[in-house]
C-alpha positions as CSV (number, residue, x, y, z in Angstrom):
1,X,0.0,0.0,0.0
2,X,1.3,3.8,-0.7
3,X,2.5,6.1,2.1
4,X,-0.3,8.0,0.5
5,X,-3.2,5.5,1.0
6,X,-1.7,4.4,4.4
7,X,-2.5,7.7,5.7
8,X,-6.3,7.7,4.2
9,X,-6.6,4.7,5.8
10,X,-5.4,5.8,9.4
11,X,-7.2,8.9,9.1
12,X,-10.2,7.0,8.7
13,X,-9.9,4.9,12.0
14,X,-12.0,5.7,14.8
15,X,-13.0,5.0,18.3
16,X,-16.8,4.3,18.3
17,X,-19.9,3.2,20.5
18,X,-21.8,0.3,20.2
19,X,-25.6,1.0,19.6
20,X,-27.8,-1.8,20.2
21,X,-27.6,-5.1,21.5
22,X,-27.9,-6.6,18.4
23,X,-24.4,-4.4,17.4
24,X,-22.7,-5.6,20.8
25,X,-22.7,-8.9,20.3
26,X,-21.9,-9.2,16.0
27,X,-19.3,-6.9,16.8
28,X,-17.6,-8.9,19.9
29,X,-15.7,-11.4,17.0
30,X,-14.4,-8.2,14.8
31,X,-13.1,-5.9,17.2
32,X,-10.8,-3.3,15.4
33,X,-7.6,-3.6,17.1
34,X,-5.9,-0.4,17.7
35,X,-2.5,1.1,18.2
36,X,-0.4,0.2,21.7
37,X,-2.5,1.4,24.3
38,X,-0.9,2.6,27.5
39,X,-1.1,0.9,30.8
40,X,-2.0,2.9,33.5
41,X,0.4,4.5,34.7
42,X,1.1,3.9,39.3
43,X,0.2,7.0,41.5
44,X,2.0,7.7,44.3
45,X,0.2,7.1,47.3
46,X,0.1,10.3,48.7
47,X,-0.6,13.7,47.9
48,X,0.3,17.1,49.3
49,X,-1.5,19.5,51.3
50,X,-2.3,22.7,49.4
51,X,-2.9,24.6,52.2
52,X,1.3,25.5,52.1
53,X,1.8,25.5,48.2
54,X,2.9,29.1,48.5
55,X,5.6,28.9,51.5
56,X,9.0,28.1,50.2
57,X,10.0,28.3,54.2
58,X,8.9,24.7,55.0
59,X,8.8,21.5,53.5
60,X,5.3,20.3,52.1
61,X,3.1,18.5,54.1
62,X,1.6,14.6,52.8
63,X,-1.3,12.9,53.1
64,X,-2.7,9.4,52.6
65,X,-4.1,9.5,49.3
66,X,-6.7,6.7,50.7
67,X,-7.8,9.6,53.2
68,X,-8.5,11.8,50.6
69,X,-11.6,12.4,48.6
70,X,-11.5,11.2,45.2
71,X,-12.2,13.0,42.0
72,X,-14.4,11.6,39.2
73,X,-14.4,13.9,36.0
74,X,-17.8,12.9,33.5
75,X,-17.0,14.1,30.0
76,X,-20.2,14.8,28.5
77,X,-19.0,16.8,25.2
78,X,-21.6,17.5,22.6
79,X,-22.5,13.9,22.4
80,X,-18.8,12.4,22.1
81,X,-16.9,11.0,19.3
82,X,-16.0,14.4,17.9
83,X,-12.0,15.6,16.8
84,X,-11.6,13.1,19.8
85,X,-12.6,10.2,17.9
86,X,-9.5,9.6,15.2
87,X,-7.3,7.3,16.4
88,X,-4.4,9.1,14.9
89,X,-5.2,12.6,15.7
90,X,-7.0,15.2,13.5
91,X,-6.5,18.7,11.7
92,X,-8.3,20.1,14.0
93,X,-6.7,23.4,16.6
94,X,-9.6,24.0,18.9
95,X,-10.8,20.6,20.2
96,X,-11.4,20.1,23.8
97,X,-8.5,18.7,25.8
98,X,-7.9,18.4,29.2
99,X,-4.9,19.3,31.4
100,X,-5.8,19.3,34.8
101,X,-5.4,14.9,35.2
102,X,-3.1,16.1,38.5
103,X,-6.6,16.4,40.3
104,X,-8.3,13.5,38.9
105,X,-8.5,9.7,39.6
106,X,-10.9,8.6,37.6
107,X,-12.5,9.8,34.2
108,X,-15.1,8.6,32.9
109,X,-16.2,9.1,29.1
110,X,-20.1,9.4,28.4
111,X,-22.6,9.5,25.4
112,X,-26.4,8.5,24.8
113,X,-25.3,5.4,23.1
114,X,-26.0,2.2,24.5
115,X,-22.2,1.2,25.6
116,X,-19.9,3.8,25.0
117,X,-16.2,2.6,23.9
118,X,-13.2,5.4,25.5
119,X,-11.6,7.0,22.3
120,X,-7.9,6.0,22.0
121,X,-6.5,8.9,22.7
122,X,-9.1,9.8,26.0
123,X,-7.0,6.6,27.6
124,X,-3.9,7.1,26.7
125,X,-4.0,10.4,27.6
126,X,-5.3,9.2,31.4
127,X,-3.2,6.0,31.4
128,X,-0.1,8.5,30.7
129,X,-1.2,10.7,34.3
130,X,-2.2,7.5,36.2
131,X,-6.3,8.4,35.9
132,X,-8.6,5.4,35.4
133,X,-10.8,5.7,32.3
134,X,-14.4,4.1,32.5
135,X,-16.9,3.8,29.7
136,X,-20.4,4.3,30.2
137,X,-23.4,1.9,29.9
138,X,-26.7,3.9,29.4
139,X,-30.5,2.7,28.3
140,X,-33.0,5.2,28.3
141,X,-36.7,6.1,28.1
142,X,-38.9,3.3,26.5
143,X,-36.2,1.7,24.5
144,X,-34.1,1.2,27.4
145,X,-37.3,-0.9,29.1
146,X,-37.2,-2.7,25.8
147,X,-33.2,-3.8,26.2
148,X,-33.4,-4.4,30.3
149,X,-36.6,-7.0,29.4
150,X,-34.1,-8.6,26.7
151,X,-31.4,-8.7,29.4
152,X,-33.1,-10.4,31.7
153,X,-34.7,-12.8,30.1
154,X,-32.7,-15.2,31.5
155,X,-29.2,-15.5,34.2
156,X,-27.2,-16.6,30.7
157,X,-28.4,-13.1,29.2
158,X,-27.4,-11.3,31.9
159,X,-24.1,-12.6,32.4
160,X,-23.8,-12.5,28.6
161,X,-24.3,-8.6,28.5
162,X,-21.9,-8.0,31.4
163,X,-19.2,-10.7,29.7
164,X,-19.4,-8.2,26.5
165,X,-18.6,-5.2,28.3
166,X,-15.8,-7.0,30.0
167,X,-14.0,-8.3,26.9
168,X,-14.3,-4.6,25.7
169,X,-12.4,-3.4,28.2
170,X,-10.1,-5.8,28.3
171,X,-9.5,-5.7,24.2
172,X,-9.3,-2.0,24.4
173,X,-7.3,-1.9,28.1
174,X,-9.9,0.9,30.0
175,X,-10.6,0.4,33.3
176,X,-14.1,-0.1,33.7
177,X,-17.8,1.3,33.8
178,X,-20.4,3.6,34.6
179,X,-23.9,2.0,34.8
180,X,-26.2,5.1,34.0
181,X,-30.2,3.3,34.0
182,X,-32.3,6.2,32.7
183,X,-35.6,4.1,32.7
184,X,-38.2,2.1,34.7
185,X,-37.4,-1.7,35.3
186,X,-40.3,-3.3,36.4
187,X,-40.2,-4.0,39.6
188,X,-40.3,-7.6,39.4
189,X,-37.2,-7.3,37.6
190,X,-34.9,-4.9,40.8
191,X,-33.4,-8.3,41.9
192,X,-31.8,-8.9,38.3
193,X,-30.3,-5.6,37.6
194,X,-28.8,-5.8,41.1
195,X,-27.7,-9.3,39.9
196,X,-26.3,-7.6,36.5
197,X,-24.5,-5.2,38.6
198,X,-22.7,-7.5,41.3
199,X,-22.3,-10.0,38.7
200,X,-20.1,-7.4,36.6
201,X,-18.3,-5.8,39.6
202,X,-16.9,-8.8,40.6
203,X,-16.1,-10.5,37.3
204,X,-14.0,-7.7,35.9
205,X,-12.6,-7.2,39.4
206,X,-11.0,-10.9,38.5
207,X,-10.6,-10.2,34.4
208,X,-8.6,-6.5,35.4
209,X,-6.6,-5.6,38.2
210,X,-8.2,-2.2,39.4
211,X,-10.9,-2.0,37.3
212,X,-14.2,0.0,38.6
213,X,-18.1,-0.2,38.5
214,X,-19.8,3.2,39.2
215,X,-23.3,3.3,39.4
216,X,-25.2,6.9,38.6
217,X,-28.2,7.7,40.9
218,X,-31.2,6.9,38.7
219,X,-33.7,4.4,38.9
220,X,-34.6,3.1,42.4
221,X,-35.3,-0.4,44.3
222,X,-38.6,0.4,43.5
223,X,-38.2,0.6,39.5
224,X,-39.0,4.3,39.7
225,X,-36.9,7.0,37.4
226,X,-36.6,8.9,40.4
227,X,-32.8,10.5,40.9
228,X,-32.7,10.8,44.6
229,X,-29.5,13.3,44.5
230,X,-28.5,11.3,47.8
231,X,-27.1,7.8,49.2
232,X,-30.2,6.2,50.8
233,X,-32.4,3.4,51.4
234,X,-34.0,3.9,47.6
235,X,-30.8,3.2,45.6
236,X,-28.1,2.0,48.4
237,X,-28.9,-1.8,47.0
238,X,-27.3,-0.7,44.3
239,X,-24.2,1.3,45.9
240,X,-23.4,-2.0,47.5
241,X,-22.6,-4.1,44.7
242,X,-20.3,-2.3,43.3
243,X,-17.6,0.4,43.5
244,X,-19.0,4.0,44.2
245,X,-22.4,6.0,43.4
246,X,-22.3,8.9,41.4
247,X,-25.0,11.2,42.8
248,X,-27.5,13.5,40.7
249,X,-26.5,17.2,40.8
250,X,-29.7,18.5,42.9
251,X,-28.4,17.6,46.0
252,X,-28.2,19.5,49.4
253,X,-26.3,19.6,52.2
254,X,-28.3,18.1,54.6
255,X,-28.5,15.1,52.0
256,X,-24.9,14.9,51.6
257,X,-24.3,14.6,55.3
258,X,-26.9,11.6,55.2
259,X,-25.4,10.3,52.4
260,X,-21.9,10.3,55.0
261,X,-24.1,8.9,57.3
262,X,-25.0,6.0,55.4
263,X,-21.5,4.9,54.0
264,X,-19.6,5.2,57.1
265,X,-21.0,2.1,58.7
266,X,-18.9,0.4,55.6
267,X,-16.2,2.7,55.7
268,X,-17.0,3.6,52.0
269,X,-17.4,7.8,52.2
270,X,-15.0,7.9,49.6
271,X,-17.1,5.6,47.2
272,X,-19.7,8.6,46.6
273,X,-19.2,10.9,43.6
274,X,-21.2,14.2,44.4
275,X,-22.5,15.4,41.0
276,X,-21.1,19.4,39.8
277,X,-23.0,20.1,36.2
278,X,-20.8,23.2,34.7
279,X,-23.6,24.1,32.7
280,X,-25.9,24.6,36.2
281,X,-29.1,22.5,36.1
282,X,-30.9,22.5,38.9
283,X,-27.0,22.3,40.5
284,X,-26.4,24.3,44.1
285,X,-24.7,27.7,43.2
286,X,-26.1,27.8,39.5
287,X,-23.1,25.8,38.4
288,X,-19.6,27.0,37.1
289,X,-18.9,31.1,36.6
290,X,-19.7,30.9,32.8
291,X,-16.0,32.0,32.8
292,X,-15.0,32.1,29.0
293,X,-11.5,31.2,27.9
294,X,-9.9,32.3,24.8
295,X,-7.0,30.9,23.5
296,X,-5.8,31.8,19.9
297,X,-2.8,30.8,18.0
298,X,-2.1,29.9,14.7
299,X,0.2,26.7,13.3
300,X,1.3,25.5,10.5
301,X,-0.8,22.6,10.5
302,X,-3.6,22.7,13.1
303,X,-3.2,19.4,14.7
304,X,-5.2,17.4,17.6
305,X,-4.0,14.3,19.1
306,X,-4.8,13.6,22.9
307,X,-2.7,10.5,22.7
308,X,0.5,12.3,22.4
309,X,-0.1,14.6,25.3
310,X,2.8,14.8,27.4
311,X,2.6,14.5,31.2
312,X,1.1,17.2,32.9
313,X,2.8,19.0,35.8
314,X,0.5,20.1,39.1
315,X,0.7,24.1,39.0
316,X,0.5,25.8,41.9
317,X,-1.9,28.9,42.5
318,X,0.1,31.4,44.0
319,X,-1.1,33.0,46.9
320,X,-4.6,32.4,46.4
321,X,-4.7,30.7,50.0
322,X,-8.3,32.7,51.7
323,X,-7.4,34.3,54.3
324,X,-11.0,35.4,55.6
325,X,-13.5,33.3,55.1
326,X,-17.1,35.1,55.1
327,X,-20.0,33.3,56.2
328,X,-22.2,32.2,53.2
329,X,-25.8,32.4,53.2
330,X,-28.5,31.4,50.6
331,X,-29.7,34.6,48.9
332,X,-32.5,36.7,50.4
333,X,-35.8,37.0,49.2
334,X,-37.9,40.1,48.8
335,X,-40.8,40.9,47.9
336,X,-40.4,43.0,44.3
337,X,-43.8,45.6,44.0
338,X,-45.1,46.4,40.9
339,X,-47.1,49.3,42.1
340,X,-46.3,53.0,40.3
341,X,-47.4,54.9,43.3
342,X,-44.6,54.8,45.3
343,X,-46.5,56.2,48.1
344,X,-49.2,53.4,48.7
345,X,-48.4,51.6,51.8
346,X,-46.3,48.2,53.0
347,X,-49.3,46.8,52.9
348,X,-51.1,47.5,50.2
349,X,-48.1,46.2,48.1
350,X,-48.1,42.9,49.7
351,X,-52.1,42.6,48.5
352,X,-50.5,42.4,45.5
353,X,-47.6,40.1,45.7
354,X,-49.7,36.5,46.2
355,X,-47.7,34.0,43.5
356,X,-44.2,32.6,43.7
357,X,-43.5,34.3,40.7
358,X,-43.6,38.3,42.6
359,X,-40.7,37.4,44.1
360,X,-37.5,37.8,43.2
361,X,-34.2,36.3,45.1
362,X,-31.6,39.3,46.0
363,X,-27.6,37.9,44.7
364,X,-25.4,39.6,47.7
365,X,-21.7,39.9,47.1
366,X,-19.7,37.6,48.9
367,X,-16.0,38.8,49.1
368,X,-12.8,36.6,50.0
369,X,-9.1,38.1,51.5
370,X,-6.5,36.7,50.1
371,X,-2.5,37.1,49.7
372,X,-2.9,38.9,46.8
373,X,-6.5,40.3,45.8
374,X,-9.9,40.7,47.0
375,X,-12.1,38.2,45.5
376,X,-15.7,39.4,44.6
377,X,-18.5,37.0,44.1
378,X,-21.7,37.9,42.7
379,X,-24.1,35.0,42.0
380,X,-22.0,33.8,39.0
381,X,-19.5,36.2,38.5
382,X,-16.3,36.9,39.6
383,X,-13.7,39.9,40.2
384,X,-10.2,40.1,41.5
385,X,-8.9,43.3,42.6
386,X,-4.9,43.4,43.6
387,X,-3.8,44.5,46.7
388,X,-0.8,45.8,47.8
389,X,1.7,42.9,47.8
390,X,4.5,42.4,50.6
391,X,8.0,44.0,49.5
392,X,9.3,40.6,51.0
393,X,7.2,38.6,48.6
394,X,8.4,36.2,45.7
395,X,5.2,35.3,43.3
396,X,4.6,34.1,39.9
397,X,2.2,35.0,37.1
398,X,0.5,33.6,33.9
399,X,2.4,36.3,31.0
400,X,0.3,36.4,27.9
401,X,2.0,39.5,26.6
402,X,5.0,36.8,25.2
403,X,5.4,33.5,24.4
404,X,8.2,30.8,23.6
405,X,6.3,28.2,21.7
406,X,2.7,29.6,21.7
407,X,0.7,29.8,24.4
408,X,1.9,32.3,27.1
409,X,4.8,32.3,29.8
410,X,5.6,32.1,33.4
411,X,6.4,35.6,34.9
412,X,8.4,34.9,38.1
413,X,8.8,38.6,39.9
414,X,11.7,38.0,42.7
415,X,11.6,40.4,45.6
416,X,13.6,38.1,48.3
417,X,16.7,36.2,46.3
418,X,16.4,34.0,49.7
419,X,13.8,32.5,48.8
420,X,12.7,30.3,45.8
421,X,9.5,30.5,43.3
422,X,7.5,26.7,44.1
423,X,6.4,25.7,40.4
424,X,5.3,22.5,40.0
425,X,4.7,18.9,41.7
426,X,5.5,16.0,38.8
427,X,6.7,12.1,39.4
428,X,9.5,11.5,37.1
429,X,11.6,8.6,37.7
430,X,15.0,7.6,35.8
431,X,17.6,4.5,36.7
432,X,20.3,6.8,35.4
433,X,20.1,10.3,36.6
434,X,17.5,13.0,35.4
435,X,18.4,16.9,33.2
436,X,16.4,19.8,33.1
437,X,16.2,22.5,30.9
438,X,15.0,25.9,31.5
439,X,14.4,28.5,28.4
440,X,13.9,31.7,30.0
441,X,14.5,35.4,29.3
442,X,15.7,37.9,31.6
443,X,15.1,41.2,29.9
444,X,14.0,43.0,33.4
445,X,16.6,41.5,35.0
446,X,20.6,42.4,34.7
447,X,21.3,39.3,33.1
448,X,25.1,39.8,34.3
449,X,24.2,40.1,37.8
450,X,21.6,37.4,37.9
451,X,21.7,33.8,38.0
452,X,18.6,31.3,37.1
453,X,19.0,28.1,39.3
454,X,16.6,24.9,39.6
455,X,15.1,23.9,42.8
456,X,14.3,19.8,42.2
457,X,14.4,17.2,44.7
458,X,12.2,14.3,46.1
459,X,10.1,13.9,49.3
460,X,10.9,17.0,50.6
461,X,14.8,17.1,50.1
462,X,15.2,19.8,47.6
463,X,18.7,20.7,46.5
464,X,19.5,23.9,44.4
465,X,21.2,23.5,41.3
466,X,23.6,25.3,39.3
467,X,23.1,25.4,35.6
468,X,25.9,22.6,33.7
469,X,25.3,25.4,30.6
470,X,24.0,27.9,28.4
471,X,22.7,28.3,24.8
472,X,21.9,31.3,23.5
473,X,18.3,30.6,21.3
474,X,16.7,33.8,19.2
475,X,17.2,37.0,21.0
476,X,15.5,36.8,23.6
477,X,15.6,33.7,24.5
478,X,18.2,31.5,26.3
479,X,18.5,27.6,28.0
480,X,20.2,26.8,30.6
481,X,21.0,22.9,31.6
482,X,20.7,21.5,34.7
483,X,22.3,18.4,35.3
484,X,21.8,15.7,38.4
485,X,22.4,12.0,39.6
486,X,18.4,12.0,40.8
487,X,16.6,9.0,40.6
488,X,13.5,10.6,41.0
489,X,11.9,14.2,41.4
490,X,8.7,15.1,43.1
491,X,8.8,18.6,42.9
492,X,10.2,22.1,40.8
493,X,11.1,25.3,41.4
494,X,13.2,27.9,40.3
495,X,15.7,30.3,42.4
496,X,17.1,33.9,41.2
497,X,20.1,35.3,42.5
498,X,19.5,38.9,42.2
499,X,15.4,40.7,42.8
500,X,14.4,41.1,39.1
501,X,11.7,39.7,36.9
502,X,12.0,36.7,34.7
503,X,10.0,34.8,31.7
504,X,10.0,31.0,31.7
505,X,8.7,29.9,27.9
506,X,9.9,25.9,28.8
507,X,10.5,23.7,31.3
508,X,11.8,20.3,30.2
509,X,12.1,17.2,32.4
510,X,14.0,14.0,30.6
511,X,16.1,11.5,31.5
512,X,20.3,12.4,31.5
513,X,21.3,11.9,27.9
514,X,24.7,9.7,27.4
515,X,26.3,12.5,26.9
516,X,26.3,13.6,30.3
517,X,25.9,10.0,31.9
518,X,29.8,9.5,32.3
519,X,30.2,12.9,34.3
520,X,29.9,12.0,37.7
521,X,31.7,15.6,38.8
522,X,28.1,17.2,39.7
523,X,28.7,18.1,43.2
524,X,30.1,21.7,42.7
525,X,26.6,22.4,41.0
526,X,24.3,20.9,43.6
527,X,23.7,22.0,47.4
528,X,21.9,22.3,49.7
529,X,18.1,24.7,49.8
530,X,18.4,27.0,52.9
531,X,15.0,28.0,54.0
C-alpha cells in the first residue's frame, strides 16, 4: 500500500460506540484492534496539602491518598466522538482537551449510546497521568425498558451482557464502567439488575486488576426513574454491589451529610461521587462562573492528538490561599412591588404580591481576603482586585504579553533572592540520573548580575542547582541545563540570584542523555536549599 493510501486509511480509524444489543454482540468477534495502548500509569500514594503550596520556608506536608476524597471527572461533550474520535489525531486546533489529570483519579467518558467505547486517545492520555478511564453503559426512556426485558430474560443473558462489556475493556485496556439506568425496570425485575450489577463488579474485578463499577443515581429499588440526589435506602442496593455512586446534581447539604451517614458504617465515604453540572441544572450555586476562555494561536498545520499529550505537571496557584472566610448564606428574598405609586403603603403592596412568581431572590456579594487580591463574588460572577503585595514577597504570574512556543509564559517577579519560586509537583523517575532544561528570558533583569537556578528534589529534600550550561536561542531567548544524579523528582522550582523579573517559555524534564551520563563531577553544582 502507498504512504499516501496508508495515511487515508489511518485517518479513517475511529474510536466508536456500540448501539444496540444486536451491534454488541456481532461486533464482539471483529473488534478493530488499535494502536499500543498505554497501561495505567502507578500513582504515588500520597498527595500534598495545598494549604502550604505558596511557603518556600517549609517542607510540604503529605497525606494518605486513601484519606482523601477522590475526584471523578464525566466528559459529557456534545455527544462524544468528535475531533476526539480519530485514532491518529485530527487537523483540527480547537478541540477540547484536558490538562488538569493532577486532580483527577478517575475519568469517565459518556454518550447517549447504549455502551460507549473510551476513544484511544481519552485513555492514553489518562493512562499516561495514572487516571482510570471508565466507559459508560446507558438505556434510556422506553427503548431502554425494551433492552433491560431482553437482558433479563434469562441468568445466561445477563451474564452474557456483562461478559461483553468485560471483553471490551479488556480488548481496548480501559478500566471499567459507569452503569447510567435512565428508565423504569419493572419491579419484578430490581433483583436482576442488582444481579447484573454484582455479577459485573466482581467478574471484571478478577478479568482486570483495578478495574471499577460506578453506578449513577437513577432508577430506584422500586423501579422508579426517580434520581434521589442522595445515598439512601432507595438506591443503596445498588451502591453495595459495586464500587461508588455517582450522585445527581440537585443535591443539598443536609442530604450529603446523610449520604456520610450511610456509608460510614462500611467505611465507604469515599465511594460517593457528588454530581457538579458546569452548565448549572438545577445544581447548588447555578453551576460553574460561565468564565470564557480564549485561546488563539495559529500553526502551520492545526493538529489534535490527545494521545501524544505529554505528562502534565501540578501548578500551583500562587497565593490564592483565603485568608478570611465570610460566612455564606443562601440569597434573600424580597418581595419586588409592581405598584407606580410609590406612596401606597407596605401593605397595600403585599395585597398584590400573592404568587411565587412576585418574588425575586436578592444575589449579595460575597468577598474573599487573600494574599494577593480581593475576591468578589456575585451570584456567577467573579472579580479580583490586587492589593498591595509584601516587598518581601516572591510570586509568579501567567504572561500572555509573550510567548516561547505559543501559548503564554511564566512571569516569576523575585523580591527576596532567599527564597525560591514553588512551580510544579511532577513524578518522574530515571535509573540513570534525570536533566532539566529551562528556556527563560531575563530582559528585566541584569542578566550579568543574575543567576537562574533549579530547585528539584524528592520527598521534601530539595537541593539547588547550578546550571551545567547555556545556549543562546533567538534573542530573547536562552536555555540553561541542569544536570543531576536524581533517581527521582517530586517537585520544581526555580531560584534567582539577584530581585528582578524573569520569563520562563519551557520547562523540560527528561532522562540524562549519554552525553552527560559519564560525568559523575556534579557536586560543585548541587547543594543544599536554605530555608
Amino acid at each position: 500500500m502507498s504512504s499516501k493510501a496508508e495515511n487515508e486509511t489511518s485517518q479513517v480509524l475511529t474510536s466508536k460506540p456500540f448501539k444496540t444489543l444486536e451491534e454488541l454482540y456481532a461486533g464482539l468477534s471483529n473488534l478493530t484492534p488499535w494502536p499500543e495502548i498505554r497501561d495505567v500509569r502507578k500513582s504515588v500514594d500520597y498527595v500534598y496539602s495545598g494549604k502550604d503550596i505558596n511557603d518556600v520556608t517549609k517542607p510540604l506536608v503529605k497525606w494518605n491518598r486513601n484519606k482523601k476524597p477522590r475526584t471523578l471527572v464525566c466528559h459529557d461533550m456534545k455527544g462524544g466522538y468528535l475531533d476526539d474520535r480519530f485514532i491518529f489525531g485530527s487537523d483540527a486546533h480547537d478541540s477540547y482537551v484536558f490538562y488538569h489529570w493532577s486532580g483527577v483519579d478517575s475519568f469517565v467518558y459518556f454518550s447517549h449510546y447504549l455502551v460507549t467505547i473510551p476513544p484511544y486517545g481519552w485513555i492514553n492520555a489518562a493512562h499516561t497521568h495514572g487516571v482510570k478511564v471508565l466507559g459508560t453503559v446507558i438505556t434510556e426512556w422506553t427503548d431502554g425498558e425494551r433492552i433491560w426485558k431482553e437482558i433479563f430474560r434469562s441468568e445466561a443473558e445477563i451474564k452474557r451482557f456483562a461478559d461483553a462489556l468485560i471483553t471490551l475493556a479488556k480488548f481496548y485496556k480501559f478500566d471499567g464502567w459507569l452503569i447510567n439506568v435512565e428508565n423504569k425496570i419493572d419491579e419484578d425485575d430490581i433483583d436482576k439488575l442488582i444481579f447484573f450489577v454484582k455479577y459485573l463488579t466482581n467478574t471484571i474485578h478478577t478479568a482486570l486488576e483495578g478495574s471499577e463499577v460506578i453506578w449513577y443515581d437513577s432508577v430506584t429499588v422500586k423501579g422508579e426513574l426517580k434520581w434521589q440526589n442522595e445515598l439512601n435506602d432507595l438506591n443503596k442496593c445498588f451502591f453495595e454491589v459495586c464500587d461508588g455512586i455517582f450522585l445527581n446534581y440537585n443535591w443539598t447539604d443536609t442530604g450529603l451529610a446523610s449520604s456520610r451517614n450511610q456509608a460510614i458504617a462500611g467505611n465507604r465515604v469515599r465511594d460517593i461521587y457528588v454530581g457538579l453540572d458546569v452548565w448549572g441544572r438545577g445544581c447548588p450555586g447555578g453551576g460553574g462562573f460561565q468564565s470564557e476562555y480564549s485561546v488563539k494561536y495559529s500553526e502551520d498545520k492545526p493538529f489534535f492528538n490527545l494521545s501524544v499529550q505529554s505528562p502534565q505537571v501540578s501548578t500551583p496557584s500562587p497565593h490564592l490561599e483565603i485568608l478570611n472566610q465570610p460566612e455564606i448564606t443562601e440569597p434573600k428574598v424580597v418581595k419586588e412591588s409592581n405598584l407606580l405609586n410609590k406612596n401606597e403603603t407596605e401593605s397595600a403592596s403585599e395585597q398584590v404580591l400573592t404568587t411565587e412568581s412576585d418574588l425575586k431572590k436578592v444575589v449579595e456579594d460575597i468577598v474573599y481576603d487573600t494574599k494577593r487580591s480581593f475576591v468578589k463574588v456575585h451570584g456567577q460572577s467573579i472579580v479580583f482586585t490586587s492589593t498591595t503585595l509584601n516587598s518581601e514577597l516572591n510570586y509568579f504570574k501567567y504572561c500572555r504579553s509573550c510567548s516561547f512556543n505559543g501559548g503564554g509564559c511564566l512571569e516569576i517577579i523575585t523580591s527576596n533572592p532567599r527564597l525560591f519560586h514553588r512551580l510544579f509537583l511532577i513524578q518522574v523517575t530515571s535509573s540513570h540520573g534525570i536533566q532539566v532544561s529551562i528556556v527563560y528570558s531575563m530582559e528585566n533583569c541584569a542578566q550579568d548580575q543574575c543567576e537562574l537556578m533549579l530547585v528539584a528534589g524528592d520527598d521534601g529534600n530539595l537541593k539547588l542547582i547550578s546550571k551545567y550550561q547555556t545556549e543562546e536561542l533567538d534573542y530573547p531567548w536562552k536555555k540553561n541545563l541542569y544536570i543531576t544524579n536524581f533517581e527521582r523528582i517530586t517537585e520544581i522550582g526555580v531560584a534567582a540570584s539577584k530581585e528582578g523579573r524573569i520569563t520562563l517559555g519551557e520547562i523540560v524534564v527528561q532522562d540524562k542523555q549519554p552525553g552527560y551520563r559519564d560525568n559523575q563531577d556534579l557536586g560543585t553544582l548541587i547543594s543544599d536549599v536554605n530555608y
